[in-house]
N, C-alpha and C positions, 0 to 999 in steps of 0.2 A: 092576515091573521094566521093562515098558514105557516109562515116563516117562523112570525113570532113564538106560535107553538112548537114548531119544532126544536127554534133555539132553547126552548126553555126546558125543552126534552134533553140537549145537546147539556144544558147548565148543570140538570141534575144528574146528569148520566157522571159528568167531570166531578162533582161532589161527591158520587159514591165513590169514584177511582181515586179522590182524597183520603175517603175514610178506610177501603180497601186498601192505599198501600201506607199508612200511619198504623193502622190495627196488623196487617197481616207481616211486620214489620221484625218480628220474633223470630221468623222462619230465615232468615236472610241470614242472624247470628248464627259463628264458627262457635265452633264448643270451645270456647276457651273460661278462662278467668270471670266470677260476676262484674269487676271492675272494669274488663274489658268491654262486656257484654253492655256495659251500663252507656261505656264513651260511643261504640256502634250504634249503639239502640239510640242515641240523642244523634251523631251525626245520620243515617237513616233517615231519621224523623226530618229533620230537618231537609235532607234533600225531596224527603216524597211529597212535602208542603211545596217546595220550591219547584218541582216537577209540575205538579200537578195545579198549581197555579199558576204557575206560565200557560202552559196548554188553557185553561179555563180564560186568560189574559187575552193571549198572542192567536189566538184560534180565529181562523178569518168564518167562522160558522157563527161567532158572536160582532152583530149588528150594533153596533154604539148606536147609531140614528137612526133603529128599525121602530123606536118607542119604548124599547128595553127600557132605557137607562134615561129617557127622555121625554119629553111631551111630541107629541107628534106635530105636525106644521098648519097651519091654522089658515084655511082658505075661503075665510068665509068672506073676507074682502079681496077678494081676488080680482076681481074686476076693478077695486079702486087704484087709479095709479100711485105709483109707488111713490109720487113728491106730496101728493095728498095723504097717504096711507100715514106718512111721517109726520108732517104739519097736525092731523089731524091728533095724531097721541101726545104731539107736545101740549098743544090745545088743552086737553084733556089729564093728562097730569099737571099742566102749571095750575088750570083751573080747580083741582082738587087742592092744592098744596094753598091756594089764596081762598079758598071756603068762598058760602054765598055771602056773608054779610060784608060790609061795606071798607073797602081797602083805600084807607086815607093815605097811604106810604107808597111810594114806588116800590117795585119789588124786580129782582131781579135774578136770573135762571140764565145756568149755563148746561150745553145737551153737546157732549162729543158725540163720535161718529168714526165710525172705521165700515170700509169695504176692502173685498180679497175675492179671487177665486181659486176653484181648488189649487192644492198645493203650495197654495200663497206665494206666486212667484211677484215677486217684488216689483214689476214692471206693471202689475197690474191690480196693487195695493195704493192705497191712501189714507191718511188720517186729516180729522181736520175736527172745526169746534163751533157750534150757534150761541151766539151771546143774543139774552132777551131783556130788554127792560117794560116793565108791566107798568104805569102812567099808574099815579093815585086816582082815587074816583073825582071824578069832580073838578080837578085842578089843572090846570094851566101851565105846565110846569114850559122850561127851556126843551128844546130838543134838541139832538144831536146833528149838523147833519151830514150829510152820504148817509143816513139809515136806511133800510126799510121798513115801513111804517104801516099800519095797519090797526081793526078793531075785534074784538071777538066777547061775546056776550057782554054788550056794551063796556068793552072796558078797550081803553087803548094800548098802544103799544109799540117797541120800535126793536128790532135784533139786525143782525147782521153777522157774518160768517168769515172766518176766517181756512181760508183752504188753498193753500199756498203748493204752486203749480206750475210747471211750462207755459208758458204763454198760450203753445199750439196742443194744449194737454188735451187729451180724448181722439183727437187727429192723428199725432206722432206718438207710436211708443216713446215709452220714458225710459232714460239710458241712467241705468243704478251702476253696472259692473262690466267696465269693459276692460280684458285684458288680462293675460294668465297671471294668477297671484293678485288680483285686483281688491280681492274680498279681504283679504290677509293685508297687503302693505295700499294704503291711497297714492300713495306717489307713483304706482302702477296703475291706477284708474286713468283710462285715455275718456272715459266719458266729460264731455265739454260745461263749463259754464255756461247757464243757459236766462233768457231772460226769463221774469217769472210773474207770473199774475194772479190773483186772487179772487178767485170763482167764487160765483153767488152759492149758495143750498142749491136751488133748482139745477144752475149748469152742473154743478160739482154729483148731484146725484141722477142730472140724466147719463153723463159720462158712465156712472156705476152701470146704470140699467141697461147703455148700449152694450154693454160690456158682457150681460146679462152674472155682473158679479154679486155676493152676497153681502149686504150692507148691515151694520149692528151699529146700535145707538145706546146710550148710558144716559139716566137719567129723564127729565132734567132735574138740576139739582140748585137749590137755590144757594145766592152768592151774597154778598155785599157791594156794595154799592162801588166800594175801592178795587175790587175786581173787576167789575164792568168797569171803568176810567181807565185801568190797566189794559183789559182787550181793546177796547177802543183807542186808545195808543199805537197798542201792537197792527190794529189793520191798518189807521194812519202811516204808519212806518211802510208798511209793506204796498202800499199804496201808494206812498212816494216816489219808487222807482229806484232807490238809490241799495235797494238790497235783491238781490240775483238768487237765480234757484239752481241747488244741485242736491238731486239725491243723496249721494255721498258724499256728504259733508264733514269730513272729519279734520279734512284740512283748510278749506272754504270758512268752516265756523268760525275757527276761530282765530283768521285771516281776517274777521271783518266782512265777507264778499258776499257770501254765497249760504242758505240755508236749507235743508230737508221741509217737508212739510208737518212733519211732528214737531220736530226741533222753532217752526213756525210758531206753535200752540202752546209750545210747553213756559213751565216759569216765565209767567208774562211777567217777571221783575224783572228779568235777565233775558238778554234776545237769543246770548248764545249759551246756554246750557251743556257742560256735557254730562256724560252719562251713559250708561248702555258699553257692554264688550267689544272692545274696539271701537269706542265714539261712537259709533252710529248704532251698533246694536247688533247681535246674530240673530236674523229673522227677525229683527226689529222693527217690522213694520204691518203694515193694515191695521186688524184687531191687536196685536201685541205690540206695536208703538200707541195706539191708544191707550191701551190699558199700562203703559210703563208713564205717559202722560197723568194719566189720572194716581197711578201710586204717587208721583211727584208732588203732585194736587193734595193728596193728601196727606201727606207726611209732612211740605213743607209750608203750604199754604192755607192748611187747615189750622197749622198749629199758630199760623198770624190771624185769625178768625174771619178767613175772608171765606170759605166753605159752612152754609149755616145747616148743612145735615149731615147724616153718616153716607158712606158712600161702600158698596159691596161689590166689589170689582167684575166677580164672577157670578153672583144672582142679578144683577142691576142690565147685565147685557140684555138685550131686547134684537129678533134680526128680523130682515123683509131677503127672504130666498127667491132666487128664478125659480118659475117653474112654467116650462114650454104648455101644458096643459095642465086644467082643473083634477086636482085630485092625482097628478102625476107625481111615479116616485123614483128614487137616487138623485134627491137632489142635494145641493151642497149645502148642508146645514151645519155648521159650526155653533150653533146657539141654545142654549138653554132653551127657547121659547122663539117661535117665527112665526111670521105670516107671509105667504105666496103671493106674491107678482109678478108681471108679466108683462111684453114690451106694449 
């Protein structure tokens, strides 16, 4: 509380040194000309805004994720692990969105996923996406199979994930950029074609938590039923064996060979997608390869009506942050809204 007080000391002190050098702003002009006095007087103004909003911006005495400007981190499941913590809001939002009375239709819910740690160094980001299908009440329907399959307030159900990986991922760091100018030209990437596998939820987010990274989820959001047939295509494919994993995929893609793990999830019409500066993306990965996933999502495959709600990119995110102990704080919170876990 301290801190926050104080910053908020710190905020208003920077407000009055806004309104101090705008007002006091007369003294500064040379005796000249009123015309002159007039171009002064507007270029002034304009630097002492510029001034003085920088310093109130750039000032390391204002806390982004001290509660300023945020919710603070929510540890009242702190104890639950973090693969329950997730399942359980899917739960919980799908069940909101299908009501209690009696759901004669299959329905079906797609929930992406990004994790990063601080500074979002690429080797220790991933994107990736849960496709759900919710079973009519009552009915009998086909099921898919390779799903995983399950029940929750008597209603059935079956999802599966798509999280496209090193084979040996969580084990072997993952090789994004190797080699001077690597980031700039691919044909300077010595990073190797690697085989690639496709992690369940549970593997793909104990990997997050050994990691102790910060994971954010979107949604869920419900879909069409021609959406689900598309994801379930796309893990078929990647399940096959016959397509390979490279981070930097910018010459792999569209070689046919080799995919990123966004690029995995993305326009399930199309396997290889481009997109992003420089193919792959600057900083295009964790949470911002998700979220350029999802702008995709919605721009082009909302407008084929296979997305059946609105989607808000930057309210919709949802995170589960490390935190070494209960009620511990600088931890890595990039999210609007979080709850703490812990290994």
């Amino acid at each position: 509380m301290n801190r926050i007080n104080n910053t908020d000391g710190g905020v208003a002190r920077r407000a009055r040194l806004t309104n101090e050098l705008v007002n006091d702003e007369r003294k500064w002009l040379l005796p000249s000309g009123r015309g002159v006095q007039r171009k002064i007087s507007r270029g002034v103004k304009r630097l002492a805004i510029w001034v003085a909003t920088g310093a109130l911006l750039f000032s390391p005495c204002v806390p982004v994720h001290a509660g300023l400007l945020k919710a603070d981190v929510d540890f009242s499941n702190y104890d639950v692990p973090l693969y329950e913590q997730i399942v359980n809001r899917i739960k919980d939002k799908v069940a909101a969105r299908l009501g209690e009375g009696v759901n004669t239709q299959d329905r079906y819910f797609i929930v992406p996923f990004a994790f990063q740690k601080r500074w979002n160094n690429p080797q220790f980001s991933h994107s990736f996406i849960s496709v759900i299908r919710v079973l009519g009440d009552g009915k009998q329907p086909s099921l898919t199979p390779g799903l995983r399959r399950g029940q929750f307030k008597n209603r059935d159900f079956e999802a599966f994930t798509i999280s496209w990986v090193p084979h040996d991922f969580g084990t072997n760091p993952v090789c994004v950029f190797d080699g001077f100018g690597s980031r700039i030209f691919p044909t300077w990437n010595k990073c190797p074609i690697v085989v690639g596998r496709n992690f369940r939820l549970d593997e793909t987010l104990k990997v997050a938590m050994n990691d102790k990274s910060s994971v954010g989820m979107w949604g869920p959001y419900e879909i069409r039923k021609e959406a689900f047939d598309l994801g379930v295509k796309r893990k078929l494919l990647l399940d096959g064996g016959t397509i390979k994993y490279k981070a930097d995929d910018r010459l792999t893609r569209k070689d046919r060979v080799a995919i990123n793990c966004f690029h995995a999830m993305a326009n399930l019409e199309e396997l290889y997608p481009n997109g992003g500066f420089l193919g792959t993306g600057f900083r295009m990965w964790g949470i911002n390869g998700t979220a350029r996933v999802l702008i995709e999502y919605t721009k082009a495959v909302r407008d084929k009506g296979l997305l059946l709600e609105p989607v808000d990119i930057k309210k919709d995110l949802y995170g589960f942050v490390y935190a070494p102990e209960r009620n511990s704080g600088g931890l890595y919170d990039p999210f609007p809204n979080a709850s703490a876990y812990h290994q």
